[in-house]
N, C-alpha and C positions, 0 to 999 in steps of 0.2 A: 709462613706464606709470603712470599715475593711480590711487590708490583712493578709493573712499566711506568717510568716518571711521570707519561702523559697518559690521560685516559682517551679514549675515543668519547664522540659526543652518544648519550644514550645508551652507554655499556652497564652501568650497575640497574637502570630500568629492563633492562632485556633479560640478565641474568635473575632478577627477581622475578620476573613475569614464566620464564622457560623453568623454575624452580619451582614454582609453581602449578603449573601444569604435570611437572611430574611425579606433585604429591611428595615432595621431600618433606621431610618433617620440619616444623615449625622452629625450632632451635640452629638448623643449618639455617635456615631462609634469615633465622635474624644473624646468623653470624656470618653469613653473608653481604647481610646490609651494613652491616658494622664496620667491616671490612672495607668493603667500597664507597661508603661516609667516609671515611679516614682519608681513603689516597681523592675524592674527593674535596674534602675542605682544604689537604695540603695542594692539591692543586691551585685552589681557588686562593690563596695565601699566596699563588709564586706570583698568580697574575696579578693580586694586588700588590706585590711589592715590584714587580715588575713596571706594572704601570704609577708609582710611588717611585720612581727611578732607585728603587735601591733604599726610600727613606721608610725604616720598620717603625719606627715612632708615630709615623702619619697613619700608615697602613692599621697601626691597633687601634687610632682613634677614631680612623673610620669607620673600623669593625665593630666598637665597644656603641659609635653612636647609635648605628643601626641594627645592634644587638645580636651579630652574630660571634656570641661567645664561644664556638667552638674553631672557629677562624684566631680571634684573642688566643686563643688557648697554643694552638699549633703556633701561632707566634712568640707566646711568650718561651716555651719549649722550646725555642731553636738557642743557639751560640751566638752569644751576639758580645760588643764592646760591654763593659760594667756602665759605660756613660748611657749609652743607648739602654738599659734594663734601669737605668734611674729615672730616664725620662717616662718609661714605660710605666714606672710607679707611682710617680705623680699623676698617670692620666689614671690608672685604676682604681687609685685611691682616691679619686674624684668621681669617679663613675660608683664607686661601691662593688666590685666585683673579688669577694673576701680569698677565692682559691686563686687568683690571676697574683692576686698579690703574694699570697702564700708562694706558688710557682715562683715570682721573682724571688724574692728575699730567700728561699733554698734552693735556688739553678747549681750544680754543680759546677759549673763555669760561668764565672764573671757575675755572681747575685747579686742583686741588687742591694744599695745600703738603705737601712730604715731612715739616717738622717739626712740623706742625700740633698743636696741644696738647702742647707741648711733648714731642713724639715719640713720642705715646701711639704711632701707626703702626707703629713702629718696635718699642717694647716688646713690641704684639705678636702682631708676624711674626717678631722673636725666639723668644717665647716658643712660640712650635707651630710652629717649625724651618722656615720658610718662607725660604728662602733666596733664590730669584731675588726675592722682594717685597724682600728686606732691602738686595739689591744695588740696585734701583731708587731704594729710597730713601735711600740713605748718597749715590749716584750723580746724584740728580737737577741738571737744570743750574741749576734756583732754587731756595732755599730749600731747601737738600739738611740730609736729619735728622742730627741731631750721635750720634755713636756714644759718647760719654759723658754724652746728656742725661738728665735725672732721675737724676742721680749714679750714672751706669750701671746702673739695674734692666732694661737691655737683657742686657747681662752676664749681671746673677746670673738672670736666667731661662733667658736660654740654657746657661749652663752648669746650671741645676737640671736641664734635662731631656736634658741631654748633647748638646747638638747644635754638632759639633766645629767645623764648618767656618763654622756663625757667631760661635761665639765667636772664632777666629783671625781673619773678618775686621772685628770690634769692634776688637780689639786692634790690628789693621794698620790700620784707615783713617788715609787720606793727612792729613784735617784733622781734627782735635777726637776724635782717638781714645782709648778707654775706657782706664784705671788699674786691670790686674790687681789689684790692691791697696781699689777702692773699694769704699767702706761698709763701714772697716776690714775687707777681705778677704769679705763675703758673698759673693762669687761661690764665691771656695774652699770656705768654707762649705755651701753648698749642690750641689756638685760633689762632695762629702767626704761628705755624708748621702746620696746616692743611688748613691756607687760609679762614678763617672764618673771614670775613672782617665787617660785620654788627656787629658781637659778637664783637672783637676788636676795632669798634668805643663805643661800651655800654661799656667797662670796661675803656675804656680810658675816657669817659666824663661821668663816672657816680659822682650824686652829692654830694658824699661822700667820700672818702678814694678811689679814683680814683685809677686804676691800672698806674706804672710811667712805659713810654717807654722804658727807658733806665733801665729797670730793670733786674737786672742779671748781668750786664755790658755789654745790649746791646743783650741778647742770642735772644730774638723774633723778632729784624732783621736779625739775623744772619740765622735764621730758615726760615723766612719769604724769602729772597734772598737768600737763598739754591733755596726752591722749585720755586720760577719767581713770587709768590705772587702781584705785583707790586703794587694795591689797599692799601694792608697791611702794606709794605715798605713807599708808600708816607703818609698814617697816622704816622706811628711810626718817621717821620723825622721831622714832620710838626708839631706832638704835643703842643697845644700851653701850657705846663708846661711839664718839664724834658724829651725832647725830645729823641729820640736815637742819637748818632753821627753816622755817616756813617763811621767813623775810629775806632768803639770802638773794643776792642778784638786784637788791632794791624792791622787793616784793615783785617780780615777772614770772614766779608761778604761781600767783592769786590771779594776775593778771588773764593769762596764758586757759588757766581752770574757769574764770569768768566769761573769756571769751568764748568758748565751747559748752558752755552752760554744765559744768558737771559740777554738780551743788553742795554732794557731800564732798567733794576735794575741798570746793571754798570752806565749808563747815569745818574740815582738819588744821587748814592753813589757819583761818581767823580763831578756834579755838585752842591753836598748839599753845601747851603750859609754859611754853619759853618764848622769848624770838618769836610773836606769833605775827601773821603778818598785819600790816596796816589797810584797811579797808578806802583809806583816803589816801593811800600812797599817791603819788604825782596829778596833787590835785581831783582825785576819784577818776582818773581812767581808767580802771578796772570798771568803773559804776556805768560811765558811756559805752564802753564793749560789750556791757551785757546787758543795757536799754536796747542799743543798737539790734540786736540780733536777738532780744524778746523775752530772754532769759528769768522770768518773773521772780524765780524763787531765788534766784542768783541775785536780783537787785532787792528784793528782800533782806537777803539775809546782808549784803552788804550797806543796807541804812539802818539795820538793827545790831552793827557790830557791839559788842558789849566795851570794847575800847577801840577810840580812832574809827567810827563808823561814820562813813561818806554823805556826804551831804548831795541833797537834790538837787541845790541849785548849782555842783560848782561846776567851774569852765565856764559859769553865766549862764548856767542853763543849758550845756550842749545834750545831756544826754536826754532831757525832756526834748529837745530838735532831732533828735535821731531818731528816738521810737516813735515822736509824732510821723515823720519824714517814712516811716517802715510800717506805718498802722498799729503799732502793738498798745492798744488803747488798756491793757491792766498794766502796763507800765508803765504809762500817762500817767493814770490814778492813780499809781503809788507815790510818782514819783511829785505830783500836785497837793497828796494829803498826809505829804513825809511829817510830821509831830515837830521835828527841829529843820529850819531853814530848807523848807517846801519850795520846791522849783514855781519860778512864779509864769504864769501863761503866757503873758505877756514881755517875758525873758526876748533880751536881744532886737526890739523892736515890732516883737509878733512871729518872729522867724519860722518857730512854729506854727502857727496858723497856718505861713505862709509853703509850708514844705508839705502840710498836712495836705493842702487844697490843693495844690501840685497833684497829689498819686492819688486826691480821690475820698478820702479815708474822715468820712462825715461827721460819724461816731468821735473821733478824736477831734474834731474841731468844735463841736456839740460841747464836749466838757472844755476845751481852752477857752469857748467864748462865755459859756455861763460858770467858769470858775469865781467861786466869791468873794475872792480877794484877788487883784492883780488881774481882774479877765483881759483874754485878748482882744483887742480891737478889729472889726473886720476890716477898718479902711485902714491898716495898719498900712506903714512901707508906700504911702502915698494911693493905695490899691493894687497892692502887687499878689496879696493871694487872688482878688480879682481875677487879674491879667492870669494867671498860670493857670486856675480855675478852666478859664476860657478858652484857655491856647488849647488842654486838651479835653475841652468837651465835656466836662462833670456839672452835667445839669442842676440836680438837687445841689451841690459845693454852690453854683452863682445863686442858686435863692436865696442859701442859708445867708448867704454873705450881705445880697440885698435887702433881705428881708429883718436881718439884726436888730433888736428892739433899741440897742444904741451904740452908737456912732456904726450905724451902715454904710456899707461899702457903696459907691457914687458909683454907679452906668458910665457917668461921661465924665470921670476924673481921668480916667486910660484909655485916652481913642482906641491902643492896639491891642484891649479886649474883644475890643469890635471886630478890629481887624483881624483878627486871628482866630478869632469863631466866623468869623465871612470864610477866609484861606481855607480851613481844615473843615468845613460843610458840618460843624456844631449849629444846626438850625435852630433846635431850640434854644438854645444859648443865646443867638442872634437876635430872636424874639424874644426874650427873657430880658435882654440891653438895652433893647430899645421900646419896652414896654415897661420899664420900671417905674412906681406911681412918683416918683420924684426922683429928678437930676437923670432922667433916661438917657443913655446914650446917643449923640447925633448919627445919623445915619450919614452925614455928611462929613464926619471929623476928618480929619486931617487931609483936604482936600478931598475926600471922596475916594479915600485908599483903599476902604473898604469894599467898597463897589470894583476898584481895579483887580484886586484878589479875585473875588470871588468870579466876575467876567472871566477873569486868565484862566482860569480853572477848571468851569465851565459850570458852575451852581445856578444853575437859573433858578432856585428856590430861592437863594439867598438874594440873589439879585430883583427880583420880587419885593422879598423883605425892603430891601434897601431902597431900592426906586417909589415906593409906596407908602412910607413911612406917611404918621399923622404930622409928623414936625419933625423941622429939617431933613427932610430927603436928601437923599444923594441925587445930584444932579449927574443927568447921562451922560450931559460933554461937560464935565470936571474933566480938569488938568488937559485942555484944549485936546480933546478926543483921543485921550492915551487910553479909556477904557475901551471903545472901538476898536483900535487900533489892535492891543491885544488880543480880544475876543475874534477880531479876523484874521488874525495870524494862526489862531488855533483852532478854526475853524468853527467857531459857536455857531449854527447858525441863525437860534432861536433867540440867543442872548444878543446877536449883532442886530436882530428884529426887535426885541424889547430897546432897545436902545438908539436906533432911528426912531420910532414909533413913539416914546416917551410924550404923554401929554406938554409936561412942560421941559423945559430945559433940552430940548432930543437931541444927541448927538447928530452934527452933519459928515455926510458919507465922505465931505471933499476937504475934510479940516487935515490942516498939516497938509497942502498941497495932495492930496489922494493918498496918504503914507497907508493907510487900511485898503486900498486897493492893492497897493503893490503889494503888502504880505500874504493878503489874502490870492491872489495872482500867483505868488511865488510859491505857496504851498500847495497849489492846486484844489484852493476849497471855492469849488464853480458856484454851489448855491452863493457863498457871501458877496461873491463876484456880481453877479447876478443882482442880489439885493442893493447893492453901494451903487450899480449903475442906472437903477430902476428907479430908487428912492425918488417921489415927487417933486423934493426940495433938496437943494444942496448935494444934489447926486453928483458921484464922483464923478470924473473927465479920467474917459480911456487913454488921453494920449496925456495926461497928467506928467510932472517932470520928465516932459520930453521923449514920450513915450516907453519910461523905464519899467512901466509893468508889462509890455507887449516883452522888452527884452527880458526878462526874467521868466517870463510864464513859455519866450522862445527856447533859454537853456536850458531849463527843466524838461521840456518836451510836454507841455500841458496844449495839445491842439484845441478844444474846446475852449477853453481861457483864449486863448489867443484868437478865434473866431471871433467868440463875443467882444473880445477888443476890438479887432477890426471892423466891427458892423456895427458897432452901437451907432443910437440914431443920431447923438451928438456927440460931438469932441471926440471920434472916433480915431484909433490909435495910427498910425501912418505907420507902412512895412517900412519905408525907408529911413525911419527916425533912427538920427545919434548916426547920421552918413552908414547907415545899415547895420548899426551893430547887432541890431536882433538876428538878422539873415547870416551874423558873424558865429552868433553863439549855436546859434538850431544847426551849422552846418560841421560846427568845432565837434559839435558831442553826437552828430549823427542823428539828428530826428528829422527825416524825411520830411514827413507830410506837412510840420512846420514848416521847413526850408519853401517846401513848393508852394503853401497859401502864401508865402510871404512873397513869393518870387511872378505867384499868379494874383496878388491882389489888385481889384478892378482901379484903385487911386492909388497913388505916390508905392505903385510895387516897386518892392527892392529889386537893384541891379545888380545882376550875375557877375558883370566886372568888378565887383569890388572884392576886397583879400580872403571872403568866403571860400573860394576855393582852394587857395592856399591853407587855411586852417584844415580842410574836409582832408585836403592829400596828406596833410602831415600825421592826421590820425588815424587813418588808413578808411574813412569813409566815402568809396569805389562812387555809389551810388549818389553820394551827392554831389562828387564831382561831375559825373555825366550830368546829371539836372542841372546844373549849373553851365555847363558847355552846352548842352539845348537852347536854354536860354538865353544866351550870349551869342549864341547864332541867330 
């Protein structure tokens, strides 16, 4: 049966559906559809090589991606260059597709070679476990691919991804078979990083050029106790020729097993009959990798080494600061009531305590400070668990510290406890510093910094705290009204009220020549505006440097701010101040209704002749320029 090279669109659906209707028997209807399948997909083959300019390599890798194997197929089937049916092989034999490969490797014209690019093929259908393609091509009757070619990277892939039954028969073929041993033992290597524990006993007891355990100096146990391997680790130790040592690399796979806590690896290492490793190697940093990270039985078994077993205190104590620093309070107390040279609490200055109180962790500060030899001091570090205590808010941590039956930690040795439980709104903390029955902290230290924090902030609790204190108060205008100043800038309004208001010390609204008017003016906070002008005593003055809160509350466009400036009933702000610069800025940035109170106010109104205009036209503000040529007329 013949076809037309092109089909029409919808011809094998019409011819099924009209064969149908006239009850033809089921046998033509499929061999009909079989039929026009065929000149179908080769069609579909011309357009993809069509639109492929011609390249068939591409066109089958587009086919094999999206899985239209009988597109592959009609491709592989055509005459094509030998070069082009190699390349074709590589992709199949990547893909797994065992007949596609079969069709290359027997085309009657131009077949493809099994070792084509020096075995790429073979690499891999190795490598993505493709096993009947691997048989085809070790197997082929020409040019069959060498199972030790590219110095066996057939090997170490398949053993990387564990697939047993290729790597056995790398090892077995009849000619040019692979060298357990190549690329100084990569395959073990990689067989040993992924836990392929079958594969790793086949290279290690194969009958020929056996992969050696200790190969690399040791790197595939090192890989193997990284990841807890344990299968892997006991072959590589037990090798009965050129075992690994459990020490090789300077003991960094004790190291490596410690840090991941996998305990019976440590138990292999520390107990291998040779070479075993040292449990104190480089000072016991194996012993701080695995306080660190909480590993109990891991730091166990490493202070109860039977030889060379790590002492608790060395590095000075680092691993007792790490577990404190991490909370792991059962390796605190191992590492506090180790039998030989017990990490002392008080290691490093307290450091511990000091890391402990940091993240919180009570329970661990509980045993540093009633340890019975060596306890830690709370006022260690001048009060610096204190200070960290505070900074982040661990209520119970400042009791315990204050509360220390000896040498307790002092309230008012670190103003910037205070201060940093004021900043971060730690109330009770604040109350806890300055209520300590001895050496409380000032409410006033360090000029009344604390007070500035917590103002800026906007804690009126704490500010409370601090203004109210039984002894030493912070004073409201500390640091000649910078705490005003702030709390008007950021709008408190309540806090910029607690602190005129203050019984004693009040901050004045007009301190710094009105500096809390202007910010407060310039951010458009009208209540504090309001308040600094109203104030009884020491109210600020609206025309204040020269009326530069009138210009500031003009550029913003704050109309209401600038009302109240201009109406206050004293030292009211003049529209003309600074030779008009407020009428400069309202008309620069286009805020009408500023420009016009300023240009209508009933004293010292700005004059339209001035370079207001010129500013308005340069930034295309229409409207202010006309207001302004009213004016001026």
């Amino acid at each position: 049966m013949s076809s037309p090279p092109h089909l029409p669109s919808g011809v094998a659906t019409y011819l099924v559906l009209h064969a149908l209707r006239l009850n033809a028997p089921l046998c033509d209807i499929s061999a009909v559809c079989r039929f026009w399948h065929s000149i179908v997909v080769r069609n579909l083959a011309e357009v993809l090589i069509h639109r492929e300019n011609g390249n068939m390599v591409s066109v089958l890798r587009r086919a094999l991606k999206h899985h239209m194997l009988d597109v592959a197929l009609d491709l592989v089937s055509r005459p094509g260059s030998s070069e082009k049916s190699e390349d074709a092989l590589v992709l199949v034999a990547q893909s797994g597709q065992a007949d596609l490969a079969r069709g290359l490797l027997h085309a009657p014209q131009h077949p493809a070679r099994a070792d084509c690019h020096n075995g790429e093929a073979l690499v891999e259908a190795a490598r993505n476990g493709h096993f009947e393609i691997v048989c085809l091509l070790l197997d082929a009757t020409q040019n069959p691919a060498h199972a030790d070619c590219r110095d066996g990277e057939a090997l170490v892939e398949a053993a990387q991804n564990g697939h047993l039954e290729i790597v056995r028969m790398l090892l077995d073929a009849p000619q040019h078979p692979v060298h357990a041993n190549c690329l100084d033992g990569e395959a073990l290597l990689a067989a040993a990083s992924f836990g392929h524990a079958e594969v790793v006993y086949m290279l290690l007891n194969a009958p020929q050029c056996a992969a050696r355990a200790d190969c690399q100096d040791g790197l595939a146990l090192l890989r193997a106790a990284q990841w807890g391997y344990i299968e892997v680790v006991c072959m590589l130790l037990d090798a009965p020729q050129h075992p690994a040592r459990a020490d090789c690399r300077d003991g960094e796979a004790l190291l490596e097993a410690a840090q991941q806590g996998h305990v019976e690896v440590v138990r292999l290492l520390l107990d291998a009959p040779q070479h075993s490793a040292s449990a104190d190697w480089l000072d016991g940093k194996a012993l701080v990798e695995a306080a660190q990270q909480g590993h109990v039985e891991v730091v166990r078994l490493l202070l109860d080494a039977p030889q060379h077993p790590a002492s608790a205190d060395c590095q000075d104590g680092e691993a007792l600061v790490e577990a404190a620093h991490n909370g792991h309070i059962e390796v605190v107390r191992l590492l506090l009531d180790a039998p030989e040279r017990p990490a002392r609490a008080n290691c490093r200055d307290g450091e511990a305590l000091v890391q402990a109180a940091k993240c919180g962790h009570i329970e661990v500060m509980r045993l540093l400070l009633d340890a019975p030899q060596h306890g830690a001091h709370a006022d260690c570090q001048d009060g610096l668990a204190l200070l960290r205590a505070a900074q982040w808010g661990h209520n119970e941590v400042v009791r315990m510290l204050l509360d220390a039956p000896q040498h307790a930690a002092l309230a008012e040795s670190r103003g910037e406890a205070l201060v940093h439980a004021a900043q971060f709104i730690h109330i009770e903390v604040v109350r806890l510093l300055l209520n300590a029955p001895e050496h409380a902290a000032h409410a006033d230290c360090q000029d009344g910094e604390a007070l500035l924090r917590a103002a800026q902030h906007g804690h009126i609790e704490v500010v409370c705290l601090l203004l109210n204190a039984p002894e030493h108060a912070a004073y409201a205008d500390c640091q000649d009204g910078k705490v005003l100043i702030r709390a008007a800038q950021y709008g408190h309004t309540e806090i910029v009220r607690l602190l005129l208001n203050a019984p004693q010390h009040a901050a004045q609204a007009d301190c710094q020549d009105g500096e809390a008017l202007l910010r407060a003016a310039q951010h458009s906070h009208i209540e504090v505006v309001r308040l600094l002008l109203n104030v009884p005593e020491h109210a600020a003055h609206a025309d204040c440097q020269d009326g530069e809160a009138l210009v500031r509350a003009a550029q913003y466009g704050h109309t209401e701010i600038a009302c109240l400036l201009l109406n206050a009933p004293q030292h009211a702000a003049q529209a003309d101040c600074q030779d008009g610069l407020a009428l400069m800025r309202a008309a620069q940035w286009g805020h009408n209704e500023v420009a016009h109170m300023l240009l209508d106010a009933p004293q010292y109104a700005a004059r339209a002749d001035c370079q207001a205009r010129t500013l308005a036209a340069q930034s295309g503000h229409i409207e202010i320029v006309h207001l302004l040529q009213e004016f001026q007329l």
